[in-house]
C-alpha positions as CSV (number, residue, x, y, z in Angstrom):
1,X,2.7,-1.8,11.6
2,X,2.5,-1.1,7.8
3,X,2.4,-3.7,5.2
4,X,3.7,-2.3,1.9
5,X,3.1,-5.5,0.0
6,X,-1.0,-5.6,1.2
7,X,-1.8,-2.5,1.5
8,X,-2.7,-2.7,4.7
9,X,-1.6,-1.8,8.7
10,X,-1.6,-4.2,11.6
11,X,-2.6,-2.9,15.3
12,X,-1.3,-5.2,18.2
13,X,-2.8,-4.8,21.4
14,X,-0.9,-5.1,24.0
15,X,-1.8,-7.4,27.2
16,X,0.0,-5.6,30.1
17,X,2.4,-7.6,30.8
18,X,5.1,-6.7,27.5
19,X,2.9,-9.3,25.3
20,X,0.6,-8.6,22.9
21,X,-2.7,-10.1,21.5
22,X,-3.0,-11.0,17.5
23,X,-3.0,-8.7,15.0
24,X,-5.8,-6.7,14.2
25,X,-5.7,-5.6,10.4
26,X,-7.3,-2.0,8.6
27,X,-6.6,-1.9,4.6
28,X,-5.2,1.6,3.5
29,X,-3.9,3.3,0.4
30,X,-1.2,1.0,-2.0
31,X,2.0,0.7,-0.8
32,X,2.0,2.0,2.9
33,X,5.4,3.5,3.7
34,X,5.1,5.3,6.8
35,X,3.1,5.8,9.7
36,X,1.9,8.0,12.7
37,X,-0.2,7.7,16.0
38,X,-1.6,10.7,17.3
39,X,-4.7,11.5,18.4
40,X,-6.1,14.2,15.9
41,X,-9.5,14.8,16.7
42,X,-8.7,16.2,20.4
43,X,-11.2,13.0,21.6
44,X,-7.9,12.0,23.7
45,X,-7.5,8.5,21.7
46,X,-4.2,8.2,19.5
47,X,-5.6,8.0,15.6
48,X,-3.5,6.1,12.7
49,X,-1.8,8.1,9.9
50,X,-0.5,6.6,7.3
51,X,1.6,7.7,4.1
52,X,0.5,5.4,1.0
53,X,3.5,5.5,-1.3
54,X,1.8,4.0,-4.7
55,X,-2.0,6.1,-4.3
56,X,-0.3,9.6,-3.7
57,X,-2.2,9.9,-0.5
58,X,-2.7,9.7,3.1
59,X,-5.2,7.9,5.4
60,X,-6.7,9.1,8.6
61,X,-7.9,6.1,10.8
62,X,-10.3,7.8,13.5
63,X,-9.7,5.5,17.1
64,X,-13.3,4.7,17.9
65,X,-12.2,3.8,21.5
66,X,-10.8,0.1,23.3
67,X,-8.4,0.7,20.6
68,X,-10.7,0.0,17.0
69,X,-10.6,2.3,14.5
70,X,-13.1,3.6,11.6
71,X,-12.4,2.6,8.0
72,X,-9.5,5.3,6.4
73,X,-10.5,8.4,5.7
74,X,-8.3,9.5,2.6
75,X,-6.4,13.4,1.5
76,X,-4.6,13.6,-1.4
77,X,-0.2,14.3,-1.7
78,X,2.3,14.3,-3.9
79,X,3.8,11.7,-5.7
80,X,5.2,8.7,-3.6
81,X,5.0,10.0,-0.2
82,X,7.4,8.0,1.7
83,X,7.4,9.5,5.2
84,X,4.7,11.3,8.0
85,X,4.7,13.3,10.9
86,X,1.8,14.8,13.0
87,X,2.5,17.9,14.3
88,X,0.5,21.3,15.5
89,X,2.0,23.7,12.9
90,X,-0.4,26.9,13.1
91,X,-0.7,26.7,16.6
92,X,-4.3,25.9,17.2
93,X,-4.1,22.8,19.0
94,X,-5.1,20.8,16.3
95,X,-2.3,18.6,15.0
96,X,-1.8,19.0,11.6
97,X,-0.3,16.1,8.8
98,X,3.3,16.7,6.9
99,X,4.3,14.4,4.4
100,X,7.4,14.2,2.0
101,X,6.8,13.4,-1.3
102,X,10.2,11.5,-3.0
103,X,9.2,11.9,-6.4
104,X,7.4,15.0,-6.3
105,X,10.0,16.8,-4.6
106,X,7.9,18.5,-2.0
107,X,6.6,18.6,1.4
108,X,2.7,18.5,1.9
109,X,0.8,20.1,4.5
110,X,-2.4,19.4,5.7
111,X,-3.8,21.7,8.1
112,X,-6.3,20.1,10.8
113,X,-10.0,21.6,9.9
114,X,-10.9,20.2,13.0
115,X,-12.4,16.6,14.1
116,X,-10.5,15.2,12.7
117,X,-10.7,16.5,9.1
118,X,-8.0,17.7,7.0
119,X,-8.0,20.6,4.5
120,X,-6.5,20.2,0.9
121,X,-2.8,20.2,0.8
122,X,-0.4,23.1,0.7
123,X,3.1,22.0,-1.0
124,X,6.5,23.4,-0.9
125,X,9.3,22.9,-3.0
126,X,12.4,20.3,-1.8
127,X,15.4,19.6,-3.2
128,X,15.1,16.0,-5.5
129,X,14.6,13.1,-3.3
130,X,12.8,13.8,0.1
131,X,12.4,10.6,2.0
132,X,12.7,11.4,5.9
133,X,10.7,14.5,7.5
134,X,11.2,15.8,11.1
135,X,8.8,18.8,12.4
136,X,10.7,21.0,15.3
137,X,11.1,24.6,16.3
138,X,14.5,24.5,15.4
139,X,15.2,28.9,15.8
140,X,13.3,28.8,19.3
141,X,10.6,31.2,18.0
142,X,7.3,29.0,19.4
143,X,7.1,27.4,15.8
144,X,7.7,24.0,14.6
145,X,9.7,24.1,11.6
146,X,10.2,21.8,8.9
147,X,13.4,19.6,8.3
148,X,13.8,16.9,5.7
149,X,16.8,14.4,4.3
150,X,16.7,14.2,0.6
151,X,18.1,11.5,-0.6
152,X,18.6,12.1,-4.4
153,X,21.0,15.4,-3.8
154,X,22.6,14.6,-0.5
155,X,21.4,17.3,1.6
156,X,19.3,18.3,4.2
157,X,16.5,20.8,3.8
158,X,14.9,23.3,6.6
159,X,12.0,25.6,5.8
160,X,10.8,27.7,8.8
161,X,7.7,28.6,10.2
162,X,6.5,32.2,9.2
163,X,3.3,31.5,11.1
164,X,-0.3,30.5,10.8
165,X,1.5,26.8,9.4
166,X,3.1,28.4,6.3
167,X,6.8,28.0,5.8
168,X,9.5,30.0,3.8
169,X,11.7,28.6,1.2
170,X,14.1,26.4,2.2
171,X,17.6,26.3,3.0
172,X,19.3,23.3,2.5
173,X,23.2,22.0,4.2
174,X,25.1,19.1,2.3
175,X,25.6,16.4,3.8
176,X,27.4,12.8,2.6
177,X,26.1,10.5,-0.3
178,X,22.1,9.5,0.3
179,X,20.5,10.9,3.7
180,X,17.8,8.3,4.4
181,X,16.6,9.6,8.1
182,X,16.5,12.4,9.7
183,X,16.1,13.3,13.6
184,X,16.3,16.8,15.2
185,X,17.1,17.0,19.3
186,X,19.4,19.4,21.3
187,X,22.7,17.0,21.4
188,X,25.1,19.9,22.9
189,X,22.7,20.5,25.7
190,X,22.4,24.6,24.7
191,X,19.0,25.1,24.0
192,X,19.0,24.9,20.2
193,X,17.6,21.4,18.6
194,X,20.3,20.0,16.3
195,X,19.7,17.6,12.6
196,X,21.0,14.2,13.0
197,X,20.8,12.1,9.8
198,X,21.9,8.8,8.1
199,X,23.7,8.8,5.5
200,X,22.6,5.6,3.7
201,X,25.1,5.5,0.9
202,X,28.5,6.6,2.7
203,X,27.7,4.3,6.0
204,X,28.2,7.2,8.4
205,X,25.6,9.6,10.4
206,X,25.6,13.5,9.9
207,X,25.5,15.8,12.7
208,X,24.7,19.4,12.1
209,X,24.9,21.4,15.0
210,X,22.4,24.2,15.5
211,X,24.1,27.5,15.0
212,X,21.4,29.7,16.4
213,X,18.5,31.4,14.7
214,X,17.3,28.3,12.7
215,X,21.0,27.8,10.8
216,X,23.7,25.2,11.2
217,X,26.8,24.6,11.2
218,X,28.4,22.3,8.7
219,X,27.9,18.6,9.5
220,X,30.4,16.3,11.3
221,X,30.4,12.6,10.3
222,X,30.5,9.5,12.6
223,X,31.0,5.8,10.9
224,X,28.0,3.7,11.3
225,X,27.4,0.0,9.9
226,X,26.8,-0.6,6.2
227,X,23.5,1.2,4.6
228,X,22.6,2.8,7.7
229,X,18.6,3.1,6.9
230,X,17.3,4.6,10.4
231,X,17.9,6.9,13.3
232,X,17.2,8.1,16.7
233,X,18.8,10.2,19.4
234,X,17.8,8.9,23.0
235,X,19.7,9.3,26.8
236,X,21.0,5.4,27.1
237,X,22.9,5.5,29.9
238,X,21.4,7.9,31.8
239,X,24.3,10.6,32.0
240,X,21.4,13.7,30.6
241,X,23.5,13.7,27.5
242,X,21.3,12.5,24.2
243,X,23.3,9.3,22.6
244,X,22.8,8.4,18.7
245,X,21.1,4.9,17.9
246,X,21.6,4.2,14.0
247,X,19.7,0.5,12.2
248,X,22.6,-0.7,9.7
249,X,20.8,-2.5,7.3
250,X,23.3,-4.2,5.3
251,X,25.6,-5.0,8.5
252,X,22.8,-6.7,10.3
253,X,22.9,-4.8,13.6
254,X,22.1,-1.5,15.4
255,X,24.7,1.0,16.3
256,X,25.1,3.0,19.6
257,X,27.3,6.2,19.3
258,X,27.5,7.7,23.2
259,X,27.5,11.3,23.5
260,X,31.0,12.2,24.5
261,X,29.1,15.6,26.1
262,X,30.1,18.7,24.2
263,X,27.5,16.5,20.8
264,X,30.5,14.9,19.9
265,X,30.0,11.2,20.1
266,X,32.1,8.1,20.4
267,X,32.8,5.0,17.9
268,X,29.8,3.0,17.9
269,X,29.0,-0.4,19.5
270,X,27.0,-3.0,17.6
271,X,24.9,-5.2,18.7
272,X,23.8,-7.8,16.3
273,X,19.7,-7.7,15.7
């Protein structure tokens, strides 16, 4: 768990039976906005990374086994990175740390230099406001590609692989008023990983459909709750068919759109949380 307001992160152990033992805390950068578990230094134990939105960096908490971890280990971003993901991106089994930046307007990558190290980042150019990243081979080339929801210009951004964890320019799609998260997974059930997004500002959720070769079509939008801050696409009833789970924070509940089958989806249901 991250704690923004004490710049710190919380790790609860759990007991075996669904409960879990008191908090265990590790201080971080300022402001910790997002964060990752994934084991980095190929010692098979998950490590902590976390994005520090007010010190412009991130951490790397080494897992030093029965689930402790080293003091952070800090690399340098951009300006108010908001959101992480760990991800192999060149291809050398090393998992590698991308970050957006909101106010920088850029994506950071730091390649893994191996146990557990990171090399300086690289950064590519976003359009204004990137606050959700997703990492996905999204044009079914072997190569995990980058997508991000920006925020500020109501649009989704996808820069693809080129190899060797460098990425071309992006491309971007519109989507409605203030994308706040953004998931990629194969909804239609042909092959191709499609961008699901919520769209914060207009209370609905975005869904681009992948049309092949790392493009997509023009999104389709699905009412959600009010201020719909989070998303994720999971099978919940068991019919192979990925359904759409969307946190509506202003309504005070979680929405469950059901995949109709064809990545069309149904009305929601709420469920009061």
């Amino acid at each position: 768990v991250t704690n923004y307001a004490t710049n710190s992160i919380n790790v609860l152990l759990n007991t075996g039976s669904g409960t879990f033992n008191a908090q265990i805390t590790y201080l971080v950068g300022i402001q910790p906005a997002s964060v990752a578990v994934v084991d980095v230094n190929n010692d098979n134990k998950p490590d902590i990374i976390v994005a520090n939105s007010g010190s412009k960096n991130v951490s790397v908490l080494l897992n030093t086994g029965s689930g402790i971890f080293n003091t952070q280990t800090t690399y340098s971003v951009g300006t108010n990175p908001l959101s992480v993901t760990v991800v192999d991106v060149n291809s050398d089994n090393k998992p590698d740390i991308i970050v957006a930046n909101y106010k920088s307007n850029t994506v950071s990558v730091l390649l893994n230099a191996g146990s557990g190290t990171f090399n300086a980042q690289t950064n590519y150019s976003i359009s204004p406001g990137p606050l959700s990243v997703a990492v996905v081979d999204v044009n079914s080339d072997n190569k995990p590609d980058i997508i991000v929801a920006n925020y500020d210009s109501s649009s989704v951004s996808v820069l693809l692989n080129t190899g060797s964890g460098t990425f071309s320019a992006q491309t971007t799609y519109s989507v409605t008023s203030g994308p706040y998260s953004v998931v990629v997974a194969d909804v239609n059930n042909d092959n191709n990983p499609d961008i699901i997004v919520a769209n914060f500002d207009s209370n609905n959720v975005g869904v681009l459909l992948n049309a092949g070769s790392g493009t997509f079509n023009a999104q389709t939008t699905y009412s959600a709750g009010a201020s719909p801050v989070s998303v994720t696409v999971v099978d919940v009833n068991s019919d192979s068919n990925p359904d759409i789970i969307v946190t509506n924070f202003l309504s005070d509940n979680i929405g469950v759109l059901l995949n109709t089958g064809a990545g069309t989806f149904n009305a929601q249901i709420t469920y009061s949380v």
